[in-house]
N, C-alpha and C positions, 0 to 999 in steps of 0.2 A: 346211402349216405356218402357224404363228397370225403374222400380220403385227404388229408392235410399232408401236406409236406412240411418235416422237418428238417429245422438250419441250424448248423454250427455255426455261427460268426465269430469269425475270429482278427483282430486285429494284429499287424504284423509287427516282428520281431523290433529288439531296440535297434536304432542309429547313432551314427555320434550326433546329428543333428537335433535328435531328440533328447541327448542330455546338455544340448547349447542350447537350447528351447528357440533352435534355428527352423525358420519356417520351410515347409520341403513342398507340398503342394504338388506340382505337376516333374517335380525336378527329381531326376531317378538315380536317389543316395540308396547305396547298400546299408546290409545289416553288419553290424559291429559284432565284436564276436561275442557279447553277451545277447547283442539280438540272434544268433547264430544257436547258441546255448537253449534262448528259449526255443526256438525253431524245432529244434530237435527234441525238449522235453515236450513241447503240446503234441506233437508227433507222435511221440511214444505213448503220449496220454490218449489220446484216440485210435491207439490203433487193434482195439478190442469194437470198436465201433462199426456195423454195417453203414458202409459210404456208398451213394450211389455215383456220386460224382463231385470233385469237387471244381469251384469257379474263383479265381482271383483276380485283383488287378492285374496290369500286364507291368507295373513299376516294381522293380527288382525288391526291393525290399518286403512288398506281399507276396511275389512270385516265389522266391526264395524258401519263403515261410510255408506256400503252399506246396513245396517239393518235399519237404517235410514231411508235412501230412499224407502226401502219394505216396513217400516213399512205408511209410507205416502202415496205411490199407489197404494199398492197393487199388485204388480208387482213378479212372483217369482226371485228367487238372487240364483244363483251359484259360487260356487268360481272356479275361474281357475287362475292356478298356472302360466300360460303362460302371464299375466299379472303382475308378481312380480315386484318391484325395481330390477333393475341393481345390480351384485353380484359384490360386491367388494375387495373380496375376504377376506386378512389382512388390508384393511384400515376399514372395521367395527367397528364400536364401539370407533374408533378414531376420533379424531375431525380436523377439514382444519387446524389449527395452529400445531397441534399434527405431521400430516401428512409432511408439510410441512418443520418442524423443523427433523422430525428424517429419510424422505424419501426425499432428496429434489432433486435429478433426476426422480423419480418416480411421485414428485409431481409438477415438471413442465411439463414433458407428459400430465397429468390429466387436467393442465389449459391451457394450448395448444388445449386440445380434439384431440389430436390424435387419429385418429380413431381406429387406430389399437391396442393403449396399454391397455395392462390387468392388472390389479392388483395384486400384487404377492398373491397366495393362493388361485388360483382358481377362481378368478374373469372374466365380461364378460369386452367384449372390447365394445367400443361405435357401431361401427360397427354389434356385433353380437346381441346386446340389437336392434338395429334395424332392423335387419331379425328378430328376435324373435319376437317383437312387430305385424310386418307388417302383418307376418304367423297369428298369433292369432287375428287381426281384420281381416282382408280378414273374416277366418275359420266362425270365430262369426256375423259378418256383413252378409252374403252372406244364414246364418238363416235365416234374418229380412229384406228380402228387401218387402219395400212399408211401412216397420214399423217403430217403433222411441226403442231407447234400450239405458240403459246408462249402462258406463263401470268406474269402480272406481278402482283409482289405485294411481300411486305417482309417485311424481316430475317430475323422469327420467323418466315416460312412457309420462307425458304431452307433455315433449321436444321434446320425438319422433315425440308424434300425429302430434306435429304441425310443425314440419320437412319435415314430409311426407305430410300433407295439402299444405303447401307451398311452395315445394319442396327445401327449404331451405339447403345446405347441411351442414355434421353433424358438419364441423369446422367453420360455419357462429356464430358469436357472438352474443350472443342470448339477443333479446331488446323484450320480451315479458316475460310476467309475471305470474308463476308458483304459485299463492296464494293456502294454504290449502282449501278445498271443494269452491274455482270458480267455475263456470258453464261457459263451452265450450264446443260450438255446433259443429259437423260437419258432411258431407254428405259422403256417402261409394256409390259407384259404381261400377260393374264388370268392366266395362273397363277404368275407370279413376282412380281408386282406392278413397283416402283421398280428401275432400276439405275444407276448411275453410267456416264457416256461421258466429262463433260470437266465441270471445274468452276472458277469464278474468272477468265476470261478477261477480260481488261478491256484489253486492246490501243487499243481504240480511245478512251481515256481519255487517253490518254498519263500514265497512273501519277498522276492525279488526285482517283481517286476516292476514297471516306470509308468506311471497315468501321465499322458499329457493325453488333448483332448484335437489340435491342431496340426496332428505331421503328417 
């Protein structure tokens, strides 16, 4: 029987750009000191957990997050770049009203989710943020099988994970909840790939935490 590897995913700590509903994408904003706060309780919440390893972005804000969680299991942290936020090119550093008022064909695409549009400046498309994603778990999962690994990263990579878990497709409207450091579980397999175990947990927040689905 093929051993599954199991994933903590977790998305990283708040920013202030995340309570301006400022778009951050490729652009490496710290944690705020309530993303700070969370950092340290998901930390403390997993750290009764057998870690074999864990993998985050290499953007301070999930790196941060994942120092966190080393620092609680013990576990070595890599950063991989192939887990980043979604590039969006010239919407960086703007914010959804910003966006919407001075790009407003560009930012009906965007709430469409059309899979295909890019952001002007070099941005990815929903589309390629999900071959990107999927490459880099397979690559990473397929490490750890029979083992448990958690991977720290943001918003738009949770949307994927749980896309591909559910096989949800990418223009499905999304009625789940992307809170800063949640704990969502799920199972990696060579031939099924993604599946759902638990998603959203945020106990150890005490109901503090901030969903945004874009940072």
């Amino acid at each position: 029987m093929q051993q599954p590897t199991r994933i903590i995913a977790l998305r990283h700590g708040e920013t202030a750009w995340n309570v301006d509903t400022r778009i951050q994408g490729h652009l490496d904003i710290p944690l705020n000191d309530t993303g700070l706060w969370q950092a340290h309780r998901v930390g403390q919440a997993l750290a009764g957990e057998d870690v074999a390893a864990i993998y985050s972005s290499d953007l301070q804000r999930a790196f941060a997050t994942a120092q966190a969680v080393a620092r609680s299991t013990g576990a070595p942290l890599t950063a991989e770049p192939r887990l980043r936020e979604r590039s969006f090119g010239s919407f960086e550093g703007r914010t959804f009203s910003q966006i919407e008022q001075e790009s407003p064909e560009q930012a009906q695409r965007w709430r469409k989710r059309d899979p295909d549009f890019t952001p002007a400046g070099g941005g990815e498309s929903l589309a390629m943020l999900r071959e990107r994603i999927a490459a880099a778990v397979r690559a990473i999962a397929s490490r750890h099988q029979g083992e448990q690994i958690v991977l720290v990263a943001h918003g738009g990579v949770m949307d994927v994970l749980y896309r591909l878990a559910t096989r949800a497709h990418l223009q499905a409207p999304r009625t789940w909840q992307l809170t800063n450091t949640a704990i969502n579980r799920l199972l990696w397999t060579t031939d099924s790939g993604l599946a759902l175990v638990g998603w959203g947990d945020t106990q150890h927040l005490d109901s503090q935490g901030r969903d945004e689905s874009h940072a």
